[in-house]
DRENBA-378825 format. One line per field, with one value per residue (C-alpha): x, y, z; residue in one letter. Coordinates in steps of 0.5 Angstrom, whole numbers, plus 500, padded with zeros to 3 digits. Last residue first. Example, Ala and Ser with C-alpha at 12.3 -4.5 7.8 and 13.67 -1.06 7.14 Angstrom:
REM residues 2
px = [527,525]
py = [498,491]
pz = [514,516]
type = [S,A]
//
This chain:
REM residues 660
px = [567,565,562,555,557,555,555,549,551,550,546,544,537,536,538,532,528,529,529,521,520,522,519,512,512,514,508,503,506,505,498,495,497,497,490,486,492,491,495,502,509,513,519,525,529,531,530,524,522,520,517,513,511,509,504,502,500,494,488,493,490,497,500,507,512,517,522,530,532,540,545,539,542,548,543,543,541,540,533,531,531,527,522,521,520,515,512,510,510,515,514,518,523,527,535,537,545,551,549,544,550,554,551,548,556,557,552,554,562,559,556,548,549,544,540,538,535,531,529,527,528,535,538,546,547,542,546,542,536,540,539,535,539,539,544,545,550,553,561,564,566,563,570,568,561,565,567,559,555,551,548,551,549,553,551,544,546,547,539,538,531,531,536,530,525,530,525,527,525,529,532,538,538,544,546,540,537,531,529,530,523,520,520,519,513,510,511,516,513,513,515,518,512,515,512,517,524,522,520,527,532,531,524,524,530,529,521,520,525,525,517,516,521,517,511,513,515,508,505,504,496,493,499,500,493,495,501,496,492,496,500,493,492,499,505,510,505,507,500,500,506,504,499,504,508,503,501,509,509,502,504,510,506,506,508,503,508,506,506,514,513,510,516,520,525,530,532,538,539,544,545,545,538,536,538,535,528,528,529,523,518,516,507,502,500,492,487,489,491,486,485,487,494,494,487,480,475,470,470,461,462,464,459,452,456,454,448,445,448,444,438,439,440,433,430,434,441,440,435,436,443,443,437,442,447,443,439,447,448,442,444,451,449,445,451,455,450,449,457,461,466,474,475,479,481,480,480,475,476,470,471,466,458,458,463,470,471,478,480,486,490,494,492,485,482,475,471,463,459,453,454,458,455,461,463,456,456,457,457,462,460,468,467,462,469,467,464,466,461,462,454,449,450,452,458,463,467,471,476,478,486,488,484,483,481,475,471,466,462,454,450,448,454,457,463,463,469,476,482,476,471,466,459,458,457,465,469,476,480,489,492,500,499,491,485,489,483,482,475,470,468,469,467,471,478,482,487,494,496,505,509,515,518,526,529,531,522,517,511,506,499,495,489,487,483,481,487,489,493,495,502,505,511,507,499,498,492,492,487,485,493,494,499,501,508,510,516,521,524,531,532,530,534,529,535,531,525,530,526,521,518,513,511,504,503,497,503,505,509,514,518,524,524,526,520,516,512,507,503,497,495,499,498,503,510,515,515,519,521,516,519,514,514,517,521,522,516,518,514,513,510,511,511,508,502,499,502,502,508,508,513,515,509,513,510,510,504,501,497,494,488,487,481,483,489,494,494,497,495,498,495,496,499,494,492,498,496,493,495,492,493,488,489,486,484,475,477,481,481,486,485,492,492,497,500,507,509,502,495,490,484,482,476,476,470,473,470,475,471,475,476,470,471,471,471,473,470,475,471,468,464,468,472,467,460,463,466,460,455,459,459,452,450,454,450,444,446,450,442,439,444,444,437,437,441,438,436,443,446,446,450,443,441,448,451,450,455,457,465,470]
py = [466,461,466,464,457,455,447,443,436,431,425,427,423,425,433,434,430,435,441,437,438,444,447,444,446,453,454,451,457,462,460,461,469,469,469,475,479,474,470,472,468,474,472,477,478,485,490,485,481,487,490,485,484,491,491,483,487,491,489,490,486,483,477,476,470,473,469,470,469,469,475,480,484,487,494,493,501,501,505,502,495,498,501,495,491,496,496,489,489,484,479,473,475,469,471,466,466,468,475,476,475,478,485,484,484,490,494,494,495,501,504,505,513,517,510,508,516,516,509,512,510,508,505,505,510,507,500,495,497,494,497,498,494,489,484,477,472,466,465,464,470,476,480,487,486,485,493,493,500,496,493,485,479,473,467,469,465,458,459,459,463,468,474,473,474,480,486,493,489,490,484,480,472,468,461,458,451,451,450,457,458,453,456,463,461,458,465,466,469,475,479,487,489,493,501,504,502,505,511,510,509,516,521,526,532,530,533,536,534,526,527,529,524,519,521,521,514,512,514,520,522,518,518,526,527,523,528,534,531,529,536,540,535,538,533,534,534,526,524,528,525,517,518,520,514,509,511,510,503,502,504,499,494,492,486,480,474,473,481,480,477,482,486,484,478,476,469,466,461,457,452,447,444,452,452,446,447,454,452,447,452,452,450,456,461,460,466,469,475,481,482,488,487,486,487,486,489,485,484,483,490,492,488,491,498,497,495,501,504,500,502,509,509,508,512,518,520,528,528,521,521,529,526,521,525,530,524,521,529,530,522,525,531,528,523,528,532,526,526,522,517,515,508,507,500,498,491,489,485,484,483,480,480,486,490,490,494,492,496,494,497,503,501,502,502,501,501,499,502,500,494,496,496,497,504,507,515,522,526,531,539,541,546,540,535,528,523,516,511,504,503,502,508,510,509,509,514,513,520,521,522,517,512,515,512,514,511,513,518,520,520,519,522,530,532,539,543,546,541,535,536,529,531,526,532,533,528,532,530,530,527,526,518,517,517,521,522,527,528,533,536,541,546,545,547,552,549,547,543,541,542,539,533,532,526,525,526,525,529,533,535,541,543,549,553,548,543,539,534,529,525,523,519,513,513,517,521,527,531,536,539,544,548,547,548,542,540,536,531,529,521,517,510,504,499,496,501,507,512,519,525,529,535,539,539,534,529,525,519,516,510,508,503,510,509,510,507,510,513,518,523,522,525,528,526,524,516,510,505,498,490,485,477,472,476,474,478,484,486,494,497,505,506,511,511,504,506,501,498,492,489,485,487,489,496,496,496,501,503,508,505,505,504,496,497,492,484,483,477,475,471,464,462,457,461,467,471,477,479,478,483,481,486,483,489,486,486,489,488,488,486,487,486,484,490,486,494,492,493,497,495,497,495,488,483,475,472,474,475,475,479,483,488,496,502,510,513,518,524,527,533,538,535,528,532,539,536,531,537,541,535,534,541,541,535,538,544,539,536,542,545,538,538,545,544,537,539,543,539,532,528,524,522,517,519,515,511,514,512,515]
pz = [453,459,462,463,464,471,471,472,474,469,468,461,462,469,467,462,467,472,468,465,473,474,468,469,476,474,469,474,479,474,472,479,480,472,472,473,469,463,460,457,454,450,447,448,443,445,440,435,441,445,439,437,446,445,439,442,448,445,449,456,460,463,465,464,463,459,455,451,445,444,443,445,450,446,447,454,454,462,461,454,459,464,459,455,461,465,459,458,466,469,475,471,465,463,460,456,457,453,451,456,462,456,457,464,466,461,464,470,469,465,471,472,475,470,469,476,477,471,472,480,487,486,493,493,498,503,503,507,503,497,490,484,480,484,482,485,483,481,480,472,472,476,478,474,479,485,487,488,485,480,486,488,493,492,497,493,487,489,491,499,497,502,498,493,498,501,498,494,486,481,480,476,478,476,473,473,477,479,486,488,484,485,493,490,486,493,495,501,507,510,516,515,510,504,504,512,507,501,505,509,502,501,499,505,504,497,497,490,485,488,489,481,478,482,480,473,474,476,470,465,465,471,475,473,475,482,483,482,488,492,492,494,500,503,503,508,513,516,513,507,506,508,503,498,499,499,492,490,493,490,483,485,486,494,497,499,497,490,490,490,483,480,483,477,477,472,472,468,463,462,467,462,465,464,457,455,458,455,449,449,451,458,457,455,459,460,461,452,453,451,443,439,439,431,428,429,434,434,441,442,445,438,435,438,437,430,431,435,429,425,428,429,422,421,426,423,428,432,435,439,439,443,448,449,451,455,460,461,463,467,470,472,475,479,481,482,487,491,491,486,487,488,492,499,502,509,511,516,523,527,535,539,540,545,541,538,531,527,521,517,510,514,522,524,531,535,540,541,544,541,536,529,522,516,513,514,510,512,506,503,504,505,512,514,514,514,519,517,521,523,525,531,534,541,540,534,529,523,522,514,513,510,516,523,529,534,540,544,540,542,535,528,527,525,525,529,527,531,527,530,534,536,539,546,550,548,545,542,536,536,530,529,529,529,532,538,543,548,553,554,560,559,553,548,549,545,539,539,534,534,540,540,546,546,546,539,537,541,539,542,541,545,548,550,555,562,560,555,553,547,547,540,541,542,543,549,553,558,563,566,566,570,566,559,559,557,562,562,566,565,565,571,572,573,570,564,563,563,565,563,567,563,567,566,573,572,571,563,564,560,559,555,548,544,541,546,552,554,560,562,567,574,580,583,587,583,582,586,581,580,578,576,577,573,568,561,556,561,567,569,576,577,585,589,587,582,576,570,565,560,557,551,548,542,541,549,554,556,563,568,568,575,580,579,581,577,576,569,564,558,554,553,545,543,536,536,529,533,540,547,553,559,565,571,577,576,570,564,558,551,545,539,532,528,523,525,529,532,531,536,541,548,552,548,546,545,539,533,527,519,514,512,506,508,504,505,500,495,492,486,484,482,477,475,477,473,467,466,467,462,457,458,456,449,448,448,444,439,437,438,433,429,427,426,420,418,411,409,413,409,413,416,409,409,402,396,394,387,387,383]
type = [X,X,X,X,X,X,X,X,X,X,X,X,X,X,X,X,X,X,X,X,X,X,X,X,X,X,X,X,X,X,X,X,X,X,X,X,X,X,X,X,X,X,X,X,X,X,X,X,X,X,X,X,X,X,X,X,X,X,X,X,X,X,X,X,X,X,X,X,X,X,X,X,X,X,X,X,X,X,X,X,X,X,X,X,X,X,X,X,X,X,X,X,X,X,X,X,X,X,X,X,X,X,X,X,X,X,X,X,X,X,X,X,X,X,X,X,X,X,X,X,X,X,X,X,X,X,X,X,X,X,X,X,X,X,X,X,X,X,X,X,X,X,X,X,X,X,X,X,X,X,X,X,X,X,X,X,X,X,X,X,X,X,X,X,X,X,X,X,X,X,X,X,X,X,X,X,X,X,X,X,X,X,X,X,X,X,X,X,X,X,X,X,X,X,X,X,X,X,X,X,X,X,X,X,X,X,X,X,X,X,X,X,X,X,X,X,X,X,X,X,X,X,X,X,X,X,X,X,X,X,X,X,X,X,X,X,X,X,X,X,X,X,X,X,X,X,X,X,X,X,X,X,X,X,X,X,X,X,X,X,X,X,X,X,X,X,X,X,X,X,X,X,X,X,X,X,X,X,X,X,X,X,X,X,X,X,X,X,X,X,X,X,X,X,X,X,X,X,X,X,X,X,X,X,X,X,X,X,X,X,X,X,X,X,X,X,X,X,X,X,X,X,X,X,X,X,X,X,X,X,X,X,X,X,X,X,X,X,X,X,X,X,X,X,X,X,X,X,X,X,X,X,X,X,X,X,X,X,X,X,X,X,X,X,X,X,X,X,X,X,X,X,X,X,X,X,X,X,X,X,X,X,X,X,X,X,X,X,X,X,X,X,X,X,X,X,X,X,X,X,X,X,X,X,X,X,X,X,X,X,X,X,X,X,X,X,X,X,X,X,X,X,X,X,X,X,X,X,X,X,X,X,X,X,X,X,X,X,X,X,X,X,X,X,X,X,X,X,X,X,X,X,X,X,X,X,X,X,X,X,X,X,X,X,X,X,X,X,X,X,X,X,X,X,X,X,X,X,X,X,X,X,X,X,X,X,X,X,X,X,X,X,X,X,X,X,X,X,X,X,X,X,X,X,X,X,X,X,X,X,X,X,X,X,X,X,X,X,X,X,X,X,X,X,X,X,X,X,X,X,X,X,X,X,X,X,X,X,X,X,X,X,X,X,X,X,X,X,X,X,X,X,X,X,X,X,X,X,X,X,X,X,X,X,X,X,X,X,X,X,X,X,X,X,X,X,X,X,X,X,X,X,X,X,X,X,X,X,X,X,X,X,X,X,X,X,X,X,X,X,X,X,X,X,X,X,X,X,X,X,X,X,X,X,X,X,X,X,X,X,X,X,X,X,X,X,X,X,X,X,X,X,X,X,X,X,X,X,X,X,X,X,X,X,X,X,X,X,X,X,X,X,X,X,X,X,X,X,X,X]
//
């Protein structure tokens, strides 16, 4: 038996009091640590410059492209001028100069304006306007809907709508409201007020609904719609919204919305967020901002156009503590050290302070307790053989749409629930419960949990509303598309795969399809997670995907593994794992197969054993910080060595996945 000596400070019977004061203190920053980290944290709205735009704008807001839109009137000369459109002359308009009664369509394919009695429109094609006869009033505001009519808001409460096209008049409708003093659009939601209330409307299958009514500030005072089911007030210059005061440095001009969060300009030089008094959350500066100047957000953008142009920022958000939190934070720091400090003799003090020197210095040790090395290692021989063969097959995780700016999916999911609370079919109470679960038990769980809960809005549309309409190929598709495999498996929602022009993509398959038991010898694609142009074959969870994965399915992928080597490219390591144990393709492992992935996971080479010891699948990995630059070297170095392989057999490649 060991007679090592005991460390002195293990020795309660002379350290007792020692230790008590030592766990009282310690005891006291683990309270202040849980009160500051549960009670006081909040999410910041943050902004990272994105470029500068020289022209200075009255009116700005992003398009359906997330393309930013200016428009300015002078002197009677409307100037509408979009983003991302260099060389391209702005449209002009000559309307009233007293009247700024215009909109302009989501496409900018037409614009309308009011000059009594007539409703003036011009479309992207026609050489000169066309106008239609209006109702006698006076009228308040005007937009163009989703439905691709035209509406106009009168001072009598009625709003009256035509067909662009043809000028026809549909059935107007009337509010309600009364005397309107004034009224502002933006799409289908429609704000008015008048001398006692003011009310928010929505547009919707040819009806207008009433949402928030709230009673007037004191007159005047001016409507804003910061935000698609929003309404806030500017009365005296004091901003009010859902019936409180927020505070800014001084009068408000111009308001949007970001998540939920209100951002003000005006008479102050900032970009600044006024948060609710009722939840004692700070105010704070976003970006600086001339006096005056306006401004519109859009999901991930922000534009503030002022006397010195138009900035453009990207929005994001970041959880951190109060100034209450961040106090409590330091007592708690101040606590834990006073605890180390009473409770570690002097000498062992030191060589504790040693100890942790080498474990911050990576001494860790140990399989899987190391990060991925920053570079991928070259394409394996095999690879390049059964890829020269047309035997190899590309399996394609969302990694890979992210090279095209497409979401993750803990983004796409995140995105979801923001876009809940934004339409009110998520309450804040639910975001912050279904955030602990992401934290906790992942995105999967999430899903799961929003499926259950919300079944009449989670469907094919919430995908398709996430994934951006206007994308480019990534310069790995494009190499991609150049390398010759047999077929392509994927769980992404988007089309880049369908966009490739590959020999594959001519057959488009979901596990659904009547082709799949059909698939021999003939290239194809399979998304597992279904088409968005078949609502009815989209899965939005793995549990979901693998409760109605047909057998036909999963025998195909099967002996596609089985006589093929399968390369997997934008695949988390646990994603992978879980995908695959998901579908049950336990026959998977007929040959050995390749995952490129880049992760910071310090314990990926336990998973990627596992991987290859169930599914023989070798795992080639870098560093999540550098696999966007070492992917697209990796398929450079494939392509050509594929090429070379097959110069030297001059051969044709053939599809040989189903010879058996």
């Amino acid at each position: 038996m060991s007679s090592t000596h005991r460390p002195a400070f293990l020795d309660f019977s002379k350290s007792l009091l020692r230790f008590k004061i030592a766990a009282t203190f310690l005891a006291f920053a683990v309270v202040l640590g849980f009160i500051a980290y549960r009670f006081q944290t909040r999410t910041y709205v943050i902004t990272t410059p994105a470029g500068m735009i020289a022209q200075r704008f009255d009116r700005v807001w992003f398009d359906s492209r997330n393309a930013l839109v200016g428009a300015r009137t002078d002197a009677g000369l409307l100037t509408i001028r979009r983003e991302a459109s260099p060389g391209t002359a702005a449209r002009q308009f000559q309307i009233p100069a007293a009247n700024s009664a215009w909109a302009a369509a989501p496409d900018l394919d037409a614009v309308a304006w009011i000059a009594p009695p007539r409703l003036w429109i011009r479309t992207a094609d026609s050489e000169s306007p066309r106008s239609f006869p209006l109702p006698s009033g006076n009228p308040r505001t005007l937009t163009f809907l989703s439905d691709e009519s035209i509406a106009a808001v009168f001072a009598d409460g009625v709003v009256h709508r035509w067909d662009p096209n043809t000028g026809e008049a549909f059935p107007a409708h009337a509010l309600g409201a009364g005397a309107l003093e004034q009224a502002v659009s933006n799409g289908d939601y429609l704000a008015t007020g008048t001398a006692a209330t003011a009310s928010l409307y929505r547009y919707r299958n040819g009806h207008w609904t009433s949402g928030e009514t709230l009673p007037a500030p004191a007159s005047p005072y001016t409507l804003v719609i910061p935000a698609p089911g929003a309404m806030a007030a500017i009365s005296g210059g004091l901003l009010r919204y859902q019936g409180e005061t927020r505070n800014t440095p001084g009068a408000v001009q111009s308001v949007a919305s970001h998540q939920g969060t209100l951002i003000a300009t005006g008479a102050f030089d900032q970009v600044w967020v006024a948060t609710s008094p009722r939840q004692k959350e700070e105010d704070y500066q976003i970006a600086d901002a001339a006096p005056g100047s306006v401004l519109a957000s859009s999901s991930g953008r922000l534009a503030v156009s002022g006397t010195s142009g138009t900035a453009l920022f990207k929005l994001g958000s970041e959880a951190r503590l109060t100034s209450q939190g961040r106090m409590a934070t330091m007592l708690a720091l101040l606590n834990m050290m006073v605890a180390l400090l009473v409770a570690l003799a002097p000498t062992l003090l030191r060589q504790l302070l040693k100890l942790f020197a080498k474990i911050l210095g990576g001494r860790a040790g140990g399989v899987g307790g190391e990060l991925a090395p920053a570079t991928l290692s070259p394409p394996p021989t095999l690879l390049i053989e059964r890829t020269a063969a047309s035997r190899s097959v590309l399996w394609a995780g969302a990694g890979l749409s992210m090279q095209s700016g497409f979401p993750s999916r803990s983004a796409l999911v995140i995105n979801i629930v923001n876009r809940g609370i934004v339409e009110g079919w998520l309450n804040p109470a639910a975001s912050d419960r279904l955030q602990r679960l992401m934290a906790t038990s992942g995105t999967e769980a999430v899903v799961n949990q929003l499926c259950a809960e919300n079944r009449e809005h989670m469907n094919c549309g919430q995908i398709q509303a996430m994934i951006p309409k206007y994308s480019q190929l990534s310069r790995c598709h494009e190499l991609l598309a150049a390398i010759p495999f047999a077929a392509a498996i994927t769980t992404n929602y988007d089309d880049l795969l369908d966009r490739m022009r590959a020999r594959w993509t001519g057959m488009i398959v979901t596990p659904q399809s009547e082709e799949i038991p059909r698939l021999r010898g003939i290239p194809f694609l399979l998304k597992l997670y279904g088409h968005l142009s078949t609502p009815e074959s989209v899965r939005l969870s793995r549990s979901k995907l693998a409760e109605a994965f047909p057998a036909s399915a999963r025998e195909l992928v099967n002996r596609v593994g089985s006589m093929n080597t399968l390369l997997f490219s934008g695949a988390s390591l646990e994603g992978l794992l879980a995908d695959l144990d998901a579908l049950g393709l336990a026959e998977v492992r007929g040959g050995t197969h390749f995952a490129l992935v880049g992760t910071a996971n310090p314990q990926w080479k336990k998973i990627a054993a596992e991987l290859k010891g169930r599914y023989a699948i070798e795992v080639l990995a870098c560093s999540e910080e550098t696999i966007a630059v070492e992917l697209p070297k990796f398929l450079t170095e494939l392509q050509a060595a594929v090429e070379k392989v097959q110069q030297a057999k001059a051969e044709e490649p053939v599809l040989t996945e189903t010879a058996a």
